[in-house]
N, C-alpha and C positions, 0 to 999 in steps of 0.2 A: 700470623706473619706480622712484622713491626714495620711500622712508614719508614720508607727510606729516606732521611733527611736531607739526601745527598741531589736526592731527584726534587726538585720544586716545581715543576711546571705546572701549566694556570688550571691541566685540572684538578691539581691538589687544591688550588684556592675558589673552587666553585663549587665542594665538596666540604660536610662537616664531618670528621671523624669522632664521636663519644669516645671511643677508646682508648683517646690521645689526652694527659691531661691540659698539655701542653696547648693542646688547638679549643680543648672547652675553656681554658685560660684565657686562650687570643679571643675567640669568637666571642664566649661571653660582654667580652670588656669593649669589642667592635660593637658590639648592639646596645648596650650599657642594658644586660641584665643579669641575674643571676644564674648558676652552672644547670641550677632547677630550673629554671624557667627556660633557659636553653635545650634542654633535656625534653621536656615536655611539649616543646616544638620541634624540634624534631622526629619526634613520635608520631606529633600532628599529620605534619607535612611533609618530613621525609628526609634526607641530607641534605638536600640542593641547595645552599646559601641567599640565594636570591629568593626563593621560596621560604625560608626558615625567618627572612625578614619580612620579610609582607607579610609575614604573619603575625609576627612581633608588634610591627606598627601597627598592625588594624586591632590588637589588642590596646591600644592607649590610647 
């Protein structure tokens, strides 16, 4: 099933979708790193945005 573009509410924006290239595009560029490195945190930690960066930063 495909995101529905139409529906935006805040829990699409607390949530990371991989499947989307569109949102590994935004999130990537919101954390300034790559679609890898986004990828592999999410893996980590799980979708949850807030969590996908704490984890981000405690790597630098």
């Amino acid at each position: 099933m495909s995101d529905d573009k139409t529906k935006s509410g805040g829990q699409d924006r607390k949530r990371i979708s991989l499947s989307e290239d569109y949102e590994v595009r935004d999130w990537s560029q919101t954390f300034g790193v790559t679609a890898d490195e986004l990828r592999a945190a999410v893996q980590a930690v799980g979708n949850d945005a807030a969590a996908v960066e704490a984890h981000l930063k405690g790597k630098r």
